[in-house]
C-alpha angles and dihedrals in degrees: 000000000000106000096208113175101176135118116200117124118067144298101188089139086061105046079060086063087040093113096048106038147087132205123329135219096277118162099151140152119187117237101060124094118213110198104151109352118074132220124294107188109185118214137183106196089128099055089267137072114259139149117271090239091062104048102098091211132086103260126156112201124191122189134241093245081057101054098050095042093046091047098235094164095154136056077232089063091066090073092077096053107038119071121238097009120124137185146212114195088183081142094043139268125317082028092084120174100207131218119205124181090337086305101131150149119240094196125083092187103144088229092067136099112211119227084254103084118209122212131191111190101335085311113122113230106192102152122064086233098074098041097085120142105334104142097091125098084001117176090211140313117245122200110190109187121204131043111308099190089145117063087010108038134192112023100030092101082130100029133266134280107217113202115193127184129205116267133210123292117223116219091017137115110189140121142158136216124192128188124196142186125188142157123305084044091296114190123179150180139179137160150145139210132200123200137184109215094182136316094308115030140045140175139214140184131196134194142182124182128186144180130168135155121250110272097199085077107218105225092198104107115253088005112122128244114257134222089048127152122237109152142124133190138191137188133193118190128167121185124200124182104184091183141348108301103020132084142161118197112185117199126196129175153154136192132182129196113196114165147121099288130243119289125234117230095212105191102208111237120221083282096044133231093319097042092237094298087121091054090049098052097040099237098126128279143319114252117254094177096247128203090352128138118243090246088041121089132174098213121167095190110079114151118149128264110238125188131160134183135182121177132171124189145168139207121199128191123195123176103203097187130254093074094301142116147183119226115189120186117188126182148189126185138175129171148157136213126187135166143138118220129211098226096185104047093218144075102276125082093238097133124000125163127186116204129206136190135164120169146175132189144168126188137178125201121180132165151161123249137188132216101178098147090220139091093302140067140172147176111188106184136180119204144180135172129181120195119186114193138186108194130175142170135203104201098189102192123190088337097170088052113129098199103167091040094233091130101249130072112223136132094308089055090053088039086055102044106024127203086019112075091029145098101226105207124202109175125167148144130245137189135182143180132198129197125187150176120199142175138183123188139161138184127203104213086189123243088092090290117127124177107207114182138153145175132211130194124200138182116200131189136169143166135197123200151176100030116178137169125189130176107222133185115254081249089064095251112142102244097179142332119247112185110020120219111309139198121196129164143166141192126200142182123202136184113196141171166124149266137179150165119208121174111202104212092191138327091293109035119065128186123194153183140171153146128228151190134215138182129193105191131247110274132206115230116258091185103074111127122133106029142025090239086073093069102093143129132235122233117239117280115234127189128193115211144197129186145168132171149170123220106185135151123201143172093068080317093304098124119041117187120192115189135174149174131200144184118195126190093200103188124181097021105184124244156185114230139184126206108225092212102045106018090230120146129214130173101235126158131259105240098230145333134187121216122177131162145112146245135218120203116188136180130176142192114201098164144334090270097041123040123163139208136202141153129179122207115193117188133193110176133161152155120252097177142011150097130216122173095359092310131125104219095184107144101013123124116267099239130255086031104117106181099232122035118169140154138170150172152202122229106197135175113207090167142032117153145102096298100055141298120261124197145182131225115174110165133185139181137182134199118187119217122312144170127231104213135020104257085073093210109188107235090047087069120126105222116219116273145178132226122203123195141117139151136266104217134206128193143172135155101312100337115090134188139203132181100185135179141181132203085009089190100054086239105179106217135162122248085188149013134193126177111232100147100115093047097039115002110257153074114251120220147164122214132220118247115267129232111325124191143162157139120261122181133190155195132196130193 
């Protein structure tokens, strides 16, 4: 089988679906030329490698050339190419909590791990704390959509983001290096080496390096701009392949982030930012954002964002004879994020939080794999993980607050006018293990007709403890404690799976249908600040699927159109919930949603100079039953579900000759109106919106050349969105990144 990730040659049928459509199928890597052959993009999102077209499941790829040329340099930059797939970067960018067919988290406490599981390298990253800097020298990007309980396990209640990089090459000397500059000051670097180091082994190492300046401008003097980029990764890999059938391919890597951290654009209420507590207490006025640009802030509050990660795996393949191996995938993982977020986006210390993570984990996955080349086939697997957190949080409330008048704020101010004039302070840790059995089997009964099914059992515990919460003075001084320490723990057990049906009409036309299950496991609450109620544990998240598809390519393989549909039963969905008469907030589950909708994924080829790309995503998703803060939400929209997401994009080749190869890259998406929360308030409504962008590429012989731009069109759009109008005064939101351009040029060896 050719593995042939390119995309020259043309996509006009799909420009004409431009306006309507998402992201299409696009695993592509420049240099290679397709005529009469199509593509064949390899996956491996089933624990194989097998062509895109055969896997009977809704999966976008993207390759690694892709990636780089389309400058996606963030998890958060996916969005924009995967139907169908949201995001929420309430913690920051690069932190992204994914939404995936309606499937989402609403908690952005940092000891979570959202229902849209991400992968790096078969290595399972379920804490913020681990994600770090991961989108540099990338094999390819894989988006699989729908719950995958069965070869992934806990968490994939969405579905999973694979992210592969790209490993050694025995035999091979080669390496690029590329250099950019863009708008905000923007400085880059990224690169790769590979290196034989004999007949069996070989090494490479890969790099990317960025700095930017902060593009919301503090207006505060001698206050520095926020939303900058400050960050540096590195990975180490060696292969070694001492005889036919068996490798061992060792990773190693770091990454540090550094910069200003994000700004807060805090819309006033009719109060104010402050809610009018200024006012009462005589102590000037609340804050209304006057005469400020919407990508300008005065924040007072500017520490930097730090977050540091370090992993090691291996992956180990043994053919065992008989058709037969043994893949082993072992893990360890450390990492640390810290930041302190000015809540309220202006001067005043209305509302300030200081976030804290620190987190370990090893995990080990093996199974047993056939490769028969009849009718059946089986992966049996045995997994366990065990994550270990400290997490803490610093919620500074009112802190310039002088409640008592005496001119200063200190711990008789917080003791007065508690919880106003005091940094409230949680802090616990939290481990949890996971232990699972898993298989996957299919069985081809000829005729075209192949049954694929699995099962997956997994045991699940946790503990949290040590939970404390204490109110302290601006001045540091414990004023009283609030939770006392605390001890909560759970054990689960889960049995979760698959089953399908697909009838391959030829080579280049799939049918398939199937129902699965998903689990998201049970979460201890992060949030827990002011009362011992708080402490509490959500029950496990299911979901109920159904989906059928087509994959089929037509026109001599020139044309290849994906399409799905899907119905979920999503039970249990975990929330965060706050009691109106208390203000306490517990983590407690939704009682049940329905989703249903579909996606369409299309490529073409038109010619060798013109290819095109599109994908639709349609959404339904709401809420049948379910209260949260004394609210029925039955019949409101799940958030981050906006019921139309497309994108597209043109690949054209207006020169290939001696002199050099030119080539045009213009993108779009689309996403339709969405809310942000449940509650689906009115004025918290993201209106739809369109993003423009795309590259102008040169190339000859080893020198390239990239002029690049994003948001083209300077469009200002919200990312999220929180209602604290009634508590302080103001709507919370985080805002989408503006126009970005620049000039990027390479050199490969």
């Amino acid at each position: 089988m050719r593995k042939i990730v390119s995309t020259r040659g043309a996509r006009m049928l799909a420009a004409l679906l431009a306006g309507l459509s998402g992201q299409a199928l696009m695993a592509q890597t420049a240099a290679e030329t397709v005529a009469a052959d199509p593509q064949e993009i390899v996956v491996t999102a089933q624990k194989r490698s097998e062509r895109l077209q055969d896997v009977p499941i809704s999966i976008s790829a993207i390759g690694g050339d892709a990636v780089r040329k389309q400058r996606l340099s963030s998890a958060d930059d996916l969005v924009s190419k995967v139907a169908n797939l949201q995001l929420t970067s309430t913690v920051g960018d690069g932190t992204p909590i994914f939404a995936l067919r309606g499937v989402s988290m609403s908690d952005y406490s940092l000891n979570q791990s959202g229902p849209v599981a991400t992968y790096y390298d078969e290595v399972y990253k379920g804490n913020f704390a681990f994600l770090g800097v991961a989108l540099y020298d990338l094999e390819r990007v894989e988006v699989l959509r729908g719950p995958q309980g069965t070869l992934y396990g806990k968490n994939t209640t969405g579905g999973a983001v694979n992210l592969i990089s790209r490993k050694p090459e025995i035999g091979k000397t080669e390496g690029y290096v590329n250099l950019g500059y863009g708008n905000y000051n923007r400085r880059e670097a990224n690169g790769a080496i590979n290196v034989p180091l004999g007949d069996t082994l070989a090494a490479r190492l890969a790099f990317t390096v960025a700095r930017a300046d902060g593009w919301f401008r503090n207006q505060l003097p001698g206050k520095p701009d926020l939303n900058g980029t400050r960050e540096y990764a590195l990975r180490g890999s060696l292969l070694w392949e001492p005889q036919d059938g068996v490798s061992f391919l060792l990773r190693a890597s770091t990454s540090f982030q550094n910069p200003y951290n994000y700004g807060i654009f805090a819309a006033p209420g009719p109060d104010g930012v402050g809610a009018g507590l200024y006012e009462s207490l005589g102590q000037g006025s609340s804050y209304f954002r006057t005469g400020l640009g919407r990508r300008q802030i005065e924040s007072e509050y500017t520490p930097r964002r730090r977050a540091r990660t370090y992993a090691v795996s291996l992956t180990s393949t043994f053919d065992i004879g008989h058709d037969l191996a043994i893949v082993s995938v072992s893990s360890w993982d450390k990492g640390r994020l810290n930041f302190g977020e000015d809540t309220d986006g202006a001067p005043n210390k209305t509302l300030e939080i200081f976030y804290g993570d620190r987190a370990t984990q090893i995990s080990q996955d093996l199974r047993l794999a056939s490769s028969f080349g009849g009718p059946f086939e089986f992966i049996l697997g045995a997994y366990y993980n065990r994550e270990k957190v400290f997490n803490t949080t610093d919620f500074g409330i009112f802190k310039d607050a002088d409640i008592d008048g005496n001119g200063t704020v200190d711990a008789a101010d917080c003791a007065a006018g508690l919880p106003a004039a005091c940094s409230v302070v949680n802090r616990f840790d939290q481990l949890k293990h996971s232990y699972a059995l898993y298989t996957d089997m299919h069985y081809d009964f000829g005729a075209g007709f192949t049954l694929r099914g699995g099962l997956r059992f997994t045991r699940d515990d946790g503990s949290q403890k040590g939970l404390v919460s204490n109110a302290y003075g601006a001045d540091g001084v414990l004023v009283t404690p609030l939770i006392p320490s605390t001890n909560l723990s759970f054990k689960t057990n889960n049995l979760s799976g698959k089953i399908g049906l697909d009838y391959k009409i030829d080579r280049d036309t799939l049918l398939y249908v199937n129902y699965s299950r998903g689990y998201r496991a049970r979460s201890f609450n992060a949030q827990a600040f002011f009362d011992p109620s708080e402490a509490s544990v959500a029950k496990p998240e299911t979901i109920d699927a159904f989906e059928g598809g087509a994959k089929m390519q037509l026109a001599d393989r020139r044309v290849t159109l994906n399409l799905a549909g899907f119905y979920y039963s999503y039970k249990n969905q975990q929330f965060i919930n706050v009691s109106p008469a208390t203000a306490a907030q517990t983590l407690v589950n939704v009682d049940k949603s329905r989703i249903y909708g579909g996606e369409l994924e299309l490529n073409v080829r038109a010619n060798e100079w013109v290819s095109a790309r599109a994908g639709l995503g349609l959404l339904n998703a709401k809420i049948k039953k379910g209260t949260l803060s004394g609210n029925s939400l039955g019949g409101n929209k799940l958030s981050n579900a906006p019921s139309l997401s497309a994108n597209g994009g043109l690949d054209i080749t207006v020169m290939d000759s001696d002199a050099g190869k030119i080539s045009l890259h213009p993108d779009i998406s689309y996403v339709s109106s969405q809310y942000f929360e449940v509650f689906n308030i009115p004025r918290l409504k993201q209106r739809a919106y369109t993003l423009l962008g795309g590259h102008i590429d040169f190339e000859r012989g080893p020198f390239t050349a990239s002029i690049w731009g994003k948001n083209l069109t300077n469009r200002f759009y919200f990312t999220s969105r929180v209602d604290l109008v009634g508590g302080f005064g103001y709507d919370y939101n985080h805002v989408g990144a503006p126009r970005t351009y620049g000039v990027t040029v390479g050199y490969k060896f």
